[in-house]
SELUMTOR-731471 format. One record per residue: residue number from 1; residue in three letters; x, y, z of N, C-alpha, C, O, CB in turn. Coordinates in steps of 0.1 Angstrom, whole numbers, plus 5000, padded with zeros to 4 digits. Each point is the difference from the previous one (the first is absolute). Glycine has a CB too. Example, Ala and Ser with C-alpha at 12.3 -4.5 7.8 and 13.67 -1.06 7.14 Angstrom:
2
ATOM  nr rest  n_u  n_v  n_w ca_u ca_v ca_w  c_u  c_v  c_w  o_u  o_v  o_w cb_u cb_v cb_w
ATOM   1  ala 5132 4943 5078 4991 5012 5000 5009 5012 5000 5010 5000 5007 4971 4988 5005
ATOM   2  ser 5015 5023 4981 5009 5011 5000 4992 5011 5008 5005 5011 5001 5007 4983 4977
END
This chain:
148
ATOM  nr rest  n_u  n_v  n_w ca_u ca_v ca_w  c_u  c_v  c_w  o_u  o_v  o_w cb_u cb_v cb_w
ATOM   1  unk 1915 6950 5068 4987 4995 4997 4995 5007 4987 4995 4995 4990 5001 5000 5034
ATOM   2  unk 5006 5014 4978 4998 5008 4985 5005 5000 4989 4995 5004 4989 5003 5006 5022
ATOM   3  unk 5015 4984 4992 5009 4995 4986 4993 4988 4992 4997 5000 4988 5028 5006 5025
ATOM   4  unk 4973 4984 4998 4994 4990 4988 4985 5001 4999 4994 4990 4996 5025 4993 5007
ATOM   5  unk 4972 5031 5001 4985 5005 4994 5004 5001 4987 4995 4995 4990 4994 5019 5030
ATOM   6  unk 5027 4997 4980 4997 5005 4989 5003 4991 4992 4992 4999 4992 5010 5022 5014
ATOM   7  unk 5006 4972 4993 5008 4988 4989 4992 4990 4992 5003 4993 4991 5016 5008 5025
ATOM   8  unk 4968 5000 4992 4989 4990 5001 4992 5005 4993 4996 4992 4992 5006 4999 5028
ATOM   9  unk 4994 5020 4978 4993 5012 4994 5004 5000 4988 4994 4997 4990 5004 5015 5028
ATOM  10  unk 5016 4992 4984 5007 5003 4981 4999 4988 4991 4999 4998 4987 5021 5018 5021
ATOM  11  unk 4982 4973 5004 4999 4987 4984 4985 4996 5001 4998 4990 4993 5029 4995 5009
ATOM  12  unk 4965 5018 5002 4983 4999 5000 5001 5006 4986 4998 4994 4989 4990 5010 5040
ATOM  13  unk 5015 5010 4973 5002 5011 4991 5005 4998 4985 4996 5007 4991 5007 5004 5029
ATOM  14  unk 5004 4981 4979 5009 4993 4990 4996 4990 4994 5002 4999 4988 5011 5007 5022
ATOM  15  unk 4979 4981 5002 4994 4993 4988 4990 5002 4996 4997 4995 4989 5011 4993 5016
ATOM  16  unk 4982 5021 5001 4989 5002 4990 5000 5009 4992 4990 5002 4993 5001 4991 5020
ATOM  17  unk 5022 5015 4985 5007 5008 4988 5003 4993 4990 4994 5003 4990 5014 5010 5021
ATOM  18  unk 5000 4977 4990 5006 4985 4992 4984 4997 4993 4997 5002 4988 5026 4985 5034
ATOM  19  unk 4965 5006 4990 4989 4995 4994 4997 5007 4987 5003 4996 4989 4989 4997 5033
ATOM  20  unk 4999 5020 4982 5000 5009 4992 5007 5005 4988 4996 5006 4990 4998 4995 5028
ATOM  21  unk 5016 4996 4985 5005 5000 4987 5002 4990 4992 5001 5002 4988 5007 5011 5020
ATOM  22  unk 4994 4971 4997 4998 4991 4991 4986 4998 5000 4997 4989 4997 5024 5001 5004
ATOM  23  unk 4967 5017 5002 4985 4997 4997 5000 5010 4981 4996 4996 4990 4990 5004 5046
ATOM  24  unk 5020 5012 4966 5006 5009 4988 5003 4994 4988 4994 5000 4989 5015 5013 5026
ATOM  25  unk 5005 4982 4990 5005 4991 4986 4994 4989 4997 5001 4996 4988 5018 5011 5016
ATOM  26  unk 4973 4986 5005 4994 4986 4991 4985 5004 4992 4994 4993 4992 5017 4987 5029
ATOM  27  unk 4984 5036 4985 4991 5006 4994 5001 4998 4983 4992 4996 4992 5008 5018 5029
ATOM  28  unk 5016 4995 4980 5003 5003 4990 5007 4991 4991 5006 5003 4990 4993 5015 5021
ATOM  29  unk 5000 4969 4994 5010 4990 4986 4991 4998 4991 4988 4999 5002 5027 4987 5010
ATOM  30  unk 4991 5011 4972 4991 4997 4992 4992 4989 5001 5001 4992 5009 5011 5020 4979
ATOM  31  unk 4981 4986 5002 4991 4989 5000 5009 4984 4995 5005 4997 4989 4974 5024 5004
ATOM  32  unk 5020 4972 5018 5009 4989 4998 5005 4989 5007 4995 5001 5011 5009 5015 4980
ATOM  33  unk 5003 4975 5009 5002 4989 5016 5004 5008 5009 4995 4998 5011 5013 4980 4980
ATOM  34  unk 4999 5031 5010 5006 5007 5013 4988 5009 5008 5000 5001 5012 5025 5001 4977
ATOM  35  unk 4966 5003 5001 4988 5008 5004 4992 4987 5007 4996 5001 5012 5003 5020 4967
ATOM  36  unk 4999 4968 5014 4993 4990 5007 5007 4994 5016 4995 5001 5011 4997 4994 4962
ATOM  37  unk 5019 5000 5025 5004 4998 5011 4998 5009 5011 4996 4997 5011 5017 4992 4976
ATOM  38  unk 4992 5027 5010 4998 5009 5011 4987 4998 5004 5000 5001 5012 5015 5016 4981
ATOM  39  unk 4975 4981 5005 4983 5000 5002 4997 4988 5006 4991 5000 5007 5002 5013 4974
ATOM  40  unk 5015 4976 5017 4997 4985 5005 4993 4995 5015 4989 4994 5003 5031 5005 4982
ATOM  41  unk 4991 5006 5022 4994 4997 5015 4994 5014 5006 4998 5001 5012 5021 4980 4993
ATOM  42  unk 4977 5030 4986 4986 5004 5008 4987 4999 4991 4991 5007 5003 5022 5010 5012
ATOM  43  unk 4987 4976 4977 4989 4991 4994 4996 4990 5005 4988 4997 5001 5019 5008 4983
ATOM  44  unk 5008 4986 5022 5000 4989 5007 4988 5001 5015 4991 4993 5004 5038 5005 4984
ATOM  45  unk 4975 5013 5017 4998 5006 5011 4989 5003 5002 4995 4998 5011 5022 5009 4988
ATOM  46  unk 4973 4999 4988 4985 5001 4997 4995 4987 4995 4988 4999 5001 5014 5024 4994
ATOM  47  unk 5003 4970 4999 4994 4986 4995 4995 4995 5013 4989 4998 5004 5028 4995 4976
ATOM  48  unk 4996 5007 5028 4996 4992 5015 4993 5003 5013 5001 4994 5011 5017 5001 4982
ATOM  49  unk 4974 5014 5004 4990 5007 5003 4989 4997 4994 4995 4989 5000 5018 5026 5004
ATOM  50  unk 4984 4991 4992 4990 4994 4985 4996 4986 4999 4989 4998 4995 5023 5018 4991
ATOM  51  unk 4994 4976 5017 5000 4983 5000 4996 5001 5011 4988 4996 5000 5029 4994 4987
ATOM  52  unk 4989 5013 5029 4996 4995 5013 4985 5003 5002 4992 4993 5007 5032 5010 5002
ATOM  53  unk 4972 5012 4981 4986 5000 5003 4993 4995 4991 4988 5002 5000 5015 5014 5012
ATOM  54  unk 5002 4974 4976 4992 4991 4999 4993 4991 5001 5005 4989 5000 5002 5018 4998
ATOM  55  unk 4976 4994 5004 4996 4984 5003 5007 4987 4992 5004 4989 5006 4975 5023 4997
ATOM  56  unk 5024 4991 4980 5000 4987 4994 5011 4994 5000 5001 4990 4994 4984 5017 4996
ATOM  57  unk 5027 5002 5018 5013 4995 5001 4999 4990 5015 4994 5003 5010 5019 5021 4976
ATOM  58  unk 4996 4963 5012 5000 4989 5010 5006 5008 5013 5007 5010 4997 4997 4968 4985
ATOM  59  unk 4995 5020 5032 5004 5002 5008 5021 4991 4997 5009 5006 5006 4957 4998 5007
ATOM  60  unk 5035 4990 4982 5015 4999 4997 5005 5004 4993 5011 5002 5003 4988 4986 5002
ATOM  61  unk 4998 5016 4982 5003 5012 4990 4998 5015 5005 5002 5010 4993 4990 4974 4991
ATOM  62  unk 5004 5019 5030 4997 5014 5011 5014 4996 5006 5009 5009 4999 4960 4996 5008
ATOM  63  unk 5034 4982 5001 5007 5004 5009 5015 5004 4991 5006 5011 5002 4979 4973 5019
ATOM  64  unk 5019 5007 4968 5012 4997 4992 5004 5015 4998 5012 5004 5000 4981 4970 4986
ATOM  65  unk 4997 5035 5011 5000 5011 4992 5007 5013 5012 5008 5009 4997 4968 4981 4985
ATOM  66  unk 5016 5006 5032 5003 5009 5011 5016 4997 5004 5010 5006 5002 4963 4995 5006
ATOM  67  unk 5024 4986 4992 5018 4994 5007 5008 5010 4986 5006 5010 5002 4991 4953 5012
ATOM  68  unk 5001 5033 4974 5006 5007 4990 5003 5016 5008 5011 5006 5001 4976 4979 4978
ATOM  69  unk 5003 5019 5024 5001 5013 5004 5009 5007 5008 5007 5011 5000 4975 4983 4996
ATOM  70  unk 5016 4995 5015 5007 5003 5013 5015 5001 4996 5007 5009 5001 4975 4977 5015
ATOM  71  unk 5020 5000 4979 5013 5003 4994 5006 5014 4989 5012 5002 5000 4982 4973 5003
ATOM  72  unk 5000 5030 4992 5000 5014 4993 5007 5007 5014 5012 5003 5001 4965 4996 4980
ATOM  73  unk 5011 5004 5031 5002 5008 5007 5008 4996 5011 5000 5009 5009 4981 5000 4983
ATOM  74  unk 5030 4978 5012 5008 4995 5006 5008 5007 4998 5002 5001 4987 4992 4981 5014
ATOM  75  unk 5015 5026 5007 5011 5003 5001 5010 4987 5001 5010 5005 4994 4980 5016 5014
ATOM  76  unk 5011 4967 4995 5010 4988 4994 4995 4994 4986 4989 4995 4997 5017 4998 5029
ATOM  77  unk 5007 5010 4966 5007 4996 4987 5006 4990 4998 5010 4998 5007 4992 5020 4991
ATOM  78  unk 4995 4975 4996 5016 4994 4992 5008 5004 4991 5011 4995 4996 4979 4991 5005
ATOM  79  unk 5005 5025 4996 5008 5008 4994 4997 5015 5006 4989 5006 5002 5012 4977 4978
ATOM  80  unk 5013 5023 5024 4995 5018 5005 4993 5007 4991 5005 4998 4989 5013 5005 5022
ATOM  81  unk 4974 5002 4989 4995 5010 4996 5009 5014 4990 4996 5005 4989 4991 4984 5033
ATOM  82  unk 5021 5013 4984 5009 5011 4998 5012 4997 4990 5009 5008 4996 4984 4998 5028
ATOM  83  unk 5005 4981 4975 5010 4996 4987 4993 5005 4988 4988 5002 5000 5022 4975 5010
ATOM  84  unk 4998 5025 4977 4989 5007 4991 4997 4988 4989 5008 4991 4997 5001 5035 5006
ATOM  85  unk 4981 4977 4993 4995 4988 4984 4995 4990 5012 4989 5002 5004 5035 4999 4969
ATOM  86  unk 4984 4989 5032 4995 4988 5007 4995 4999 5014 4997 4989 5005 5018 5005 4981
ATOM  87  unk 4984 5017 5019 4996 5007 5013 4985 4992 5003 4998 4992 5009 5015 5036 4985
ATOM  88  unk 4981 4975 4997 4981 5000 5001 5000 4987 4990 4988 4997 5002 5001 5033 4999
ATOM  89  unk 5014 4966 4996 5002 4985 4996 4993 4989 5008 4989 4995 4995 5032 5014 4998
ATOM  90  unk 4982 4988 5013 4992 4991 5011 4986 5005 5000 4991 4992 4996 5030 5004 5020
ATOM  91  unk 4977 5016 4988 4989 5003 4999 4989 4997 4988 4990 4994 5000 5023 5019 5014
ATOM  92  unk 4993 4993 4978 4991 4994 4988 5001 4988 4996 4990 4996 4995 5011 5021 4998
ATOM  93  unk 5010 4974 5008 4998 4985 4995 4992 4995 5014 4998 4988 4999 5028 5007 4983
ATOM  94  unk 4969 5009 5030 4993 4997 5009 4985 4999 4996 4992 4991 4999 5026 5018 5015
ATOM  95  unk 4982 5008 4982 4983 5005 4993 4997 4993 4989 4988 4996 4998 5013 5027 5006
ATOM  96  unk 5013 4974 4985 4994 4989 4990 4993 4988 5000 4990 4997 4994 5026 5011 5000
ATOM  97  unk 4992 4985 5017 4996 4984 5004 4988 5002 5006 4990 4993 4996 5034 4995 5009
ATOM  98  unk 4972 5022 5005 4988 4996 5007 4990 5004 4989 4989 4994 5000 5018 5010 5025
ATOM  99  unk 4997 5007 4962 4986 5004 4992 4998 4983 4994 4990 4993 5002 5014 5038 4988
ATOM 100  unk 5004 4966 5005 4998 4987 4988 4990 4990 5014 4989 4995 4999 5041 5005 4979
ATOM 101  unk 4977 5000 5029 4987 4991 5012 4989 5001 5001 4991 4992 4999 5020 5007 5013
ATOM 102  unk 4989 5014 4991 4986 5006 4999 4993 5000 4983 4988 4999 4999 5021 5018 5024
ATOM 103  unk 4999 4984 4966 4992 5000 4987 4994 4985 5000 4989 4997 4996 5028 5020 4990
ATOM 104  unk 4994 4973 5019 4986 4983 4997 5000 5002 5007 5012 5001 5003 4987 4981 4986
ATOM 105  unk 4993 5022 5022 4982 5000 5008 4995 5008 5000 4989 5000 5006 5014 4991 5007
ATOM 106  unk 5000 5020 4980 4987 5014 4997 4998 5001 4987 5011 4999 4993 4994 5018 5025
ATOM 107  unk 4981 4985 4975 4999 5002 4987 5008 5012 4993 4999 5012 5005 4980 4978 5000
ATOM 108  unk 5030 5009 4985 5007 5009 4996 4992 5018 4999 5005 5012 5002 5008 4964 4986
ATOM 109  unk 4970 5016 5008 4998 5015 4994 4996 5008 5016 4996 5012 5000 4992 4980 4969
ATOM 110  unk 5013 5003 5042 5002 5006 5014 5012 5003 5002 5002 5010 5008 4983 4979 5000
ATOM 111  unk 5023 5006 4988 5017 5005 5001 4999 5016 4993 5000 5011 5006 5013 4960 4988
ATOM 112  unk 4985 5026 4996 5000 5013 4986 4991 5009 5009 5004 5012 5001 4996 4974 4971
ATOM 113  unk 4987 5011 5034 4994 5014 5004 5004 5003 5008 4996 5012 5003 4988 4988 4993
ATOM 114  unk 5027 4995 5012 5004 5002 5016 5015 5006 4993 5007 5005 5009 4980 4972 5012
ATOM 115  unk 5019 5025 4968 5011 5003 4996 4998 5013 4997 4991 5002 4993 5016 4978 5000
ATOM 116  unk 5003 5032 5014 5001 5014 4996 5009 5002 4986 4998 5009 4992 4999 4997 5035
ATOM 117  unk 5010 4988 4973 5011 5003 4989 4992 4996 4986 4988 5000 4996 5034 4993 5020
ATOM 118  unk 4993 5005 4977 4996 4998 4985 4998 4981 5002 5008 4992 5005 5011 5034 4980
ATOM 119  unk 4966 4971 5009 5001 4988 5000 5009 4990 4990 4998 4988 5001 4981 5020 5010
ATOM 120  unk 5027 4994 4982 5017 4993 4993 5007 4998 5011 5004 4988 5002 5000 5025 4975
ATOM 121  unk 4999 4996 5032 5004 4997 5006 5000 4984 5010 5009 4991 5002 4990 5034 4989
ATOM 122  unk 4985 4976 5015 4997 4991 5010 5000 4993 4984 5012 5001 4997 4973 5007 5033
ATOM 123  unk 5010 4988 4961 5000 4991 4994 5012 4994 4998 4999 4987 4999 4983 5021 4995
ATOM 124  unk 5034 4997 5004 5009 4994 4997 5008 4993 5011 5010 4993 4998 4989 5021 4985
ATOM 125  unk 4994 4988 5028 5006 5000 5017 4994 4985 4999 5006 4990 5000 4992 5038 5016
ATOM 126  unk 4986 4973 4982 4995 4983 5002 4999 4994 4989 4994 4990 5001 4994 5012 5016
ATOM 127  unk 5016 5001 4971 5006 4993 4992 4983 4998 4990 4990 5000 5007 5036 4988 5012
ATOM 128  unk 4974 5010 4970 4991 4999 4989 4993 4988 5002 5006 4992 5007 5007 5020 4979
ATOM 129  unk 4978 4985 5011 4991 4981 5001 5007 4998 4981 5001 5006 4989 4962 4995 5032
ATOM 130  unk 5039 4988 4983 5005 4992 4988 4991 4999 4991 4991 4994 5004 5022 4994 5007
ATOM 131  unk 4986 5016 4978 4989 4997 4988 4995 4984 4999 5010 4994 5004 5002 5026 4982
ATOM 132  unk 4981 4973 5011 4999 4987 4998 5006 4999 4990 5001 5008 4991 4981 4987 5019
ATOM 133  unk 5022 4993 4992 5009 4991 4984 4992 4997 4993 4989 4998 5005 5027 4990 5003
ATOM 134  unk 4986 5011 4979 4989 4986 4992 5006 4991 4995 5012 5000 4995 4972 5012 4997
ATOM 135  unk 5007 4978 5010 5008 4991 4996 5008 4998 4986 4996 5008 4991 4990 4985 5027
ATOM 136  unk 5023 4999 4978 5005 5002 4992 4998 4991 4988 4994 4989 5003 5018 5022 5013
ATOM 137  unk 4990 4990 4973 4991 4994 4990 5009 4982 4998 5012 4999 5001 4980 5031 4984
ATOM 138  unk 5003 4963 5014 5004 4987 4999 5012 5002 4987 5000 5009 4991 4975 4979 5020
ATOM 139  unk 5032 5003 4989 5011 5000 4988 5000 4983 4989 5003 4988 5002 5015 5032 5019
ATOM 140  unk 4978 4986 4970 4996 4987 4994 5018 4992 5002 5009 5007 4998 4965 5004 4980
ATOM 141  unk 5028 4978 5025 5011 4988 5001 5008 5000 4985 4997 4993 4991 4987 4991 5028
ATOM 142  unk 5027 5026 4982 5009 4995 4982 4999 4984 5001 4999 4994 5011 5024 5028 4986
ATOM 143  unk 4978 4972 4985 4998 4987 4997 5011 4993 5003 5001 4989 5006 4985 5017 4979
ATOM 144  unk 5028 5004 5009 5010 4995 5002 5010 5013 5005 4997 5012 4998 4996 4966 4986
ATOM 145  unk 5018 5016 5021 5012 5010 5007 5007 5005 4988 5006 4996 4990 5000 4989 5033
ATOM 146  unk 4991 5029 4983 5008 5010 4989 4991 5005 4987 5004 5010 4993 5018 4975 5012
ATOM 147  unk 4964 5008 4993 4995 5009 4994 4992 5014 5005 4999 5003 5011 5003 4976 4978
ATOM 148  unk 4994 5029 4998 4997 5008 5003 4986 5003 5004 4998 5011 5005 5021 4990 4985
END
């Protein structure tokens, strides 16, 4: 009985050595997409907080955001975890789709106050509003084909 206290103990011991140490190194990456990515889903994580205790966010833009969540904190993947690079994958293309849902039905500039991170970021995630076009200037009709 004691054997697997202790066995249970040492890898307790281990991953929160592991945590700890990748909390260290993403401290320490420079300024850049990899620094951003490391920061993503616990931004994500405070966004979705921050929103649920929103009044001005819709009760369907609350729930999209939590199910997002839950899924974070699901131990079932479609992809393991423990694979590297594509591991957490799901995860974030999960957190992606529910933010953009939630961006058309909450006013962006509630997005941005509820955003911890760098806002470039949330801004490249839901994507820019299109500038208006103008229209384009009429073209007077050549007289004949081929002139100039």
């Amino acid at each position: 009985m004691a054997g697997w206290l202790k066995l249970v103990l040492v890898a307790l011991v281990v991953t929160v050595g592991l945590w700890g140490l990748l909390v260290v190194l993403a401290a320490r990456l420079p300024a850049g997409l990899l620094k951003d990515l490391a920061g993503f889903l616990p931004a994500c994580a405070t966004l979705a907080r921050r929103l649920r205790a929103d009044p001005r966010v819709p009760f369907k833009a609350k729930a999209v955001v939590v199910l997002a969540g839950l899924w974070v904190l699901s131990p079932v993947d479609l992809l393991p975890e423990f694979l590297p690079v594509i591991g957490p994958l799901d995860d974030v293309v999960v957190v992606a789709l529910a933010l953009r849902y939630a961006a058309r039905r909450v006013p962006r500039e509630v997005l941005l106050e509820a955003w911890p991170g760098e806002p470039r970021l949330l801004e490249r995630l839901l994507g820019t509003s299109a500038p208006a076009k103008e229209p384009a200037e009429p073209q007077a009709p050549n007289d004949a084909p081929g002139s100039p």
